[in-house]
N, C-alpha and C positions, 0 to 999 in steps of 0.2 A: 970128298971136299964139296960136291956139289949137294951135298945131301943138306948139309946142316945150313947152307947158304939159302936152300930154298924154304929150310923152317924157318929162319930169321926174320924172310920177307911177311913167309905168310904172319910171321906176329906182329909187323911192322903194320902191315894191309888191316889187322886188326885190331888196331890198339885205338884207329881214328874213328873206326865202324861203333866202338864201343862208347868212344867219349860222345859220337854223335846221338847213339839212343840216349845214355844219361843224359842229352840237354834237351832231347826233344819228350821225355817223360817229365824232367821237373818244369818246362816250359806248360806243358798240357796241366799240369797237376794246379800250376798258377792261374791258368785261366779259367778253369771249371768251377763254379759256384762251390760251396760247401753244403752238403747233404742235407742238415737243419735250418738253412734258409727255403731253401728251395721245396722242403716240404713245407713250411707255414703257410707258402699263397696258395696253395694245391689245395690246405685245409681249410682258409678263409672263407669261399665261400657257403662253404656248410654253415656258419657261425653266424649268415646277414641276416637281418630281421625281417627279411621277407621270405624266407625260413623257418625261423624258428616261429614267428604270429603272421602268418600272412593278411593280408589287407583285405576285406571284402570288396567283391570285384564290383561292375557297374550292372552284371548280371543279377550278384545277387540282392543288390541295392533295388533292383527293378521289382526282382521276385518278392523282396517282401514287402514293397509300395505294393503290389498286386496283391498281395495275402493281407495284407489290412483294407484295401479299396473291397475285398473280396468279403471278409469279416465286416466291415460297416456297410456293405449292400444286403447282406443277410439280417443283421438285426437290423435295418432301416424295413426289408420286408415284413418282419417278427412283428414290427410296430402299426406298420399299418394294417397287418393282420389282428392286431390285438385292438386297433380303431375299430374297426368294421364291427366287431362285438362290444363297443362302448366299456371294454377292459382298459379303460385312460390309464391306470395306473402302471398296469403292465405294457404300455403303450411308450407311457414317459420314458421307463426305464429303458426300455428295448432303442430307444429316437434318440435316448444320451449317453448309450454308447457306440452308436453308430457316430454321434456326435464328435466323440472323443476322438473317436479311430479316423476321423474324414470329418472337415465343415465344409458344410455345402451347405449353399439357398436351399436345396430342395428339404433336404434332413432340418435345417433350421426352422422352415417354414413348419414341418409337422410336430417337429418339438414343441413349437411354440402352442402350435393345436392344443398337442395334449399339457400343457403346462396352467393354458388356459379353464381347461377342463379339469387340472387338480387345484385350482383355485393357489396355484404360483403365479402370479401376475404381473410382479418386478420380472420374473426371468422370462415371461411369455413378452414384456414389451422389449427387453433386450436384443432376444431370437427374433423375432417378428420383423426389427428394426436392419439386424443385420440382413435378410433374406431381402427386404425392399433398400439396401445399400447395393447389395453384392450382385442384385437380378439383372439380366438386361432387359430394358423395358423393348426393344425393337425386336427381341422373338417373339411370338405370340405366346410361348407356354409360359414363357416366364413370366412377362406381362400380364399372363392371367392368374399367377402366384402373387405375384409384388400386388394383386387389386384385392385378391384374401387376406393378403398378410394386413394389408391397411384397414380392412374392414377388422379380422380380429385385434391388430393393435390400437385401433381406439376403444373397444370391448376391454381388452387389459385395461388401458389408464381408467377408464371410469369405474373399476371394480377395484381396482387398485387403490391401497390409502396415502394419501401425503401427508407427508411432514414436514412440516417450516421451521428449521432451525437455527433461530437466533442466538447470538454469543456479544458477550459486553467488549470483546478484544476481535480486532482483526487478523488475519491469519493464523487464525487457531484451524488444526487438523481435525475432520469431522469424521468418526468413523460409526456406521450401523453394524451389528450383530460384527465386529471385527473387520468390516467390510470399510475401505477408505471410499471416500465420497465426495472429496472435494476440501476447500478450504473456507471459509470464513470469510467474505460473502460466498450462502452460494447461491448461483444461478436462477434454480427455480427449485420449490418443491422436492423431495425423495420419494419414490414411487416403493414401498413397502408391501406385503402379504400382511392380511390379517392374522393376529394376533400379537404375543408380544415380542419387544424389540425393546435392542440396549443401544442408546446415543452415546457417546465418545468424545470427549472433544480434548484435544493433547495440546501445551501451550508448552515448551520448556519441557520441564522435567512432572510440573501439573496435570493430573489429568482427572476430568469432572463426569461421572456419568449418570446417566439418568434413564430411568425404564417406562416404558412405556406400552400401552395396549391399546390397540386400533381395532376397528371391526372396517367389514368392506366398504370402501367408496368414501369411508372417513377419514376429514382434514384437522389435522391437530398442530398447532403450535408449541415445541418444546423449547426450552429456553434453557439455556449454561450460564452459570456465573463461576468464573474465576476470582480466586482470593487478588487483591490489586499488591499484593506482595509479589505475586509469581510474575517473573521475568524471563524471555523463550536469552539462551545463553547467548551473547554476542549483541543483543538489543538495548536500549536504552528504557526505563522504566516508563509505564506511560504516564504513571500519575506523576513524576517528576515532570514531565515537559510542561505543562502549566508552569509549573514554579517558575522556571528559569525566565521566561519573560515577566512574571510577575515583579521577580527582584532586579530584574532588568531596569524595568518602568518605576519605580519605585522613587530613584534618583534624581533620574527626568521630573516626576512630578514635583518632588519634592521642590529640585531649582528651579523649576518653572513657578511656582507658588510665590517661590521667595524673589523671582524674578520681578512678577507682578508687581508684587509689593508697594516697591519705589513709584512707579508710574500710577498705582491708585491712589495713594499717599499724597502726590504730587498732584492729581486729578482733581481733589477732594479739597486741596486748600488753595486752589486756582481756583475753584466751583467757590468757595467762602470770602475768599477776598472779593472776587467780583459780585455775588449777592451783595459784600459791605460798601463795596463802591457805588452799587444803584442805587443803596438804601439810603448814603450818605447825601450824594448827587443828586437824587430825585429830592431828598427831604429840604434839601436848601434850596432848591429852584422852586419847592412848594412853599416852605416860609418866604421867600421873596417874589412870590405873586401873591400872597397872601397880605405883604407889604405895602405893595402897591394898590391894591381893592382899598385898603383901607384909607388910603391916601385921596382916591378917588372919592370916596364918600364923604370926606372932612371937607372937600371944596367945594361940594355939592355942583358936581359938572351935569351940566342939564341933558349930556348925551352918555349920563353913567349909568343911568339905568340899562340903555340897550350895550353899553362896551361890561355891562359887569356879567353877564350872564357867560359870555366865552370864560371869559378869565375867568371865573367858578367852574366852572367844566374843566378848564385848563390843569387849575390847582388840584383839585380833586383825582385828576388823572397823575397829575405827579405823585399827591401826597399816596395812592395808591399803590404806583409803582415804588416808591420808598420803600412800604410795606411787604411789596413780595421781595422786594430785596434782601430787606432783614431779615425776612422768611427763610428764604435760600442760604443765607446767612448763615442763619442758625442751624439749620437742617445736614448742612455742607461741613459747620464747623464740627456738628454731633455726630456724625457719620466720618468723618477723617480720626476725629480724636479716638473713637472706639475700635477705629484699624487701627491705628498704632500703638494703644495700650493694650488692647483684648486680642489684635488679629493675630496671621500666621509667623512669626520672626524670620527672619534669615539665619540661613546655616551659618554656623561659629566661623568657618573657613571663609563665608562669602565676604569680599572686602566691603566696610558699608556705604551705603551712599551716602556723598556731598552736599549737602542740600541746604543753599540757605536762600532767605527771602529777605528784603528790604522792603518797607514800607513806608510811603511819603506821603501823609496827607495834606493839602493845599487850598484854600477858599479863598476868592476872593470878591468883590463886591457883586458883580454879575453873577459868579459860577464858583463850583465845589468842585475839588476830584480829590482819587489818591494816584498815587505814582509807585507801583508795583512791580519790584524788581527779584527776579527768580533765580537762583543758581544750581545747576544740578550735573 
């Protein structure tokens, strides 16, 4: 009996041992990553791009600023070796690509030497110019570079030829041999090599060229005409702008003309009525001392001799002024009349002027006048 009681326990003892592995194996199995995650980060970074193209470092960034410093110190020697036997040619070339590979004042300065010496004279005053920008004048070496460089760059401009290029349009694009140069005005002068050269000038979609052949130290003026059709896109035409104030003013004069009109019109027979009023006035004030002399004479006044000489003077100055009246008169009346039948009319739209005059002539035993009344 004791037998089977002790097998019972022991499967009792084991039935908990077993449920406890089954929960501590699917417990581990839940927490443990899965197999194809946990290789992808392991193989990432094989995959990064500093990897697969690495970046050049700061080493080898240095090394090969030093294999080009190194390469344009050897043909900048080539060059000056190739000076010292007056081989300019093979001088220039050796000085411009040391040039390329490194700019420096000193390689510029000898460029410019030998560029001078192949009769390149535009590129000699360029080089030249940079070398006395770029020097420091407070070292002495270089101080005594920047004093060469000045002396061969005024040697370039005077072997050098200019060219004055005028154009009938402002901002037109000016280019030499392909070379842009500025715009329309420009500045000063083009500093060119002798021989020939192609000017360029681009307005729009227009483009005008013209050739040319210089020899050394010669100054030539070339000139561009553009068709006045051609318009640069986005601009107003030129030869339209005239217009538009023309037909501007046009109006203005016009009502200004028509403006006048009235007031010289008006001028003209104020100027006629009063001519006829002194011609009128003076001519009766001279018939009536004319009157009187002769009255004087009938009674034979013993002091008429000496009172007739004013009063003749007197008359005469009237009968006179009568005369330039009439004068004016006429002159006033023939100079209004031919404004208003021959001269400028007023526009159909302008309302016309009001314009009337009353006339009142009046004499009486002493005196004459008119009585001149205007409306306007």
């Amino acid at each position: 009996m004791n037998r089977p009681t002790s097998v019972a326990r022991f499967r009792r003892s084991l039935l908990p041992l077993l449920c406890a592995t089954a929960l501590v194996t699917v417990v581990s199995a839940h927490a443990q990553p899965s197999p194809t995650p946990s290789a992808t980060p392991s193989a990432k970074p094989t995959t990064t791009p500093s990897a697969a193209a690495p970046k050049p470092s700061a080493k080898d960034a240095h090394d090969d600023g030093e294999a080009r410093k190194a390469k344009a110190r050897a043909r900048f020697l080539d060059g000056v070796a190739a000076g010292k036997k007056n081989d300019w040619p093979k001088a220039y070339d050796a000085f411009l690509e040391a040039w390329k590979l490194k700019e420096h004042p000193q390689i510029a300065l000898n460029l410019g030497r030998a560029e001078l010496e192949t009769a390149r004279y535009r590129e000699a005053a360029e080089h030249l110019q940079y070398c006395i920008d770029k020097s420091n004048p407070a070292d002495p070496d270089e101080a005594a570079n920047i004093t060469l460089a000045k002396d061969w760059l005024t040697d370039a401009k005077k072997k050098a030829a200019k060219l004055t290029i005028t154009v009938d349009y402002p901002g037109v694009r000016l280019l030499v041999d392909d070379v842009l140069v500025g715009k329309e005005p420009l500045p000063a002068p083009v500093l060119v090599n002798p021989g020939s050269h192609t000017i360029e000038g681009r307005l729009g979609t227009e483009r005008v060229q013209r050739g040319v052949v210089v020899t050394s130290a010669e100054e030539k003026t070339v000139r561009l005409h553009f068709q006045t059709t051609s318009v640069p896109l986005g601009t107003s035409s030129p030869t339209s702008a005239p217009t538009t104030p023309v037909a501007a003013t046009t109006p203005s004069s016009s009502s200004s003309s028509s403006s006048i009109r009235p007031v010289v019109l008006l001028t003209g027979l104020g100027g006629t009525l009063a001519g006829l009023t002194v011609g009128i006035v003076a001519g009766v004030q001279s018939m009536r001392q004319e009157a009187i002399d002769e009255k004087c004479t009938r009674l034979r006044d013993p002091k008429g001799l000496e009172c007739w000489t004013p009063r003749e003077a007197n008359r005469q100055a009237l009968a006179w002024t009568s005369f330039g009246g009439f004068a004016a008169f006429g002159i006033f009346a023939l100079a209004t009349g031919a404004l208003f039948f021959w001269g400028p009319k007023e526009d159909a739209v302008a309302a016309p002027a009001k314009v009337g005059v009353t006339i009142t002539p009046w004499i009486s035993p002493n005196a004459g006048a008119l009585s001149v009344e205007a409306r306007f």
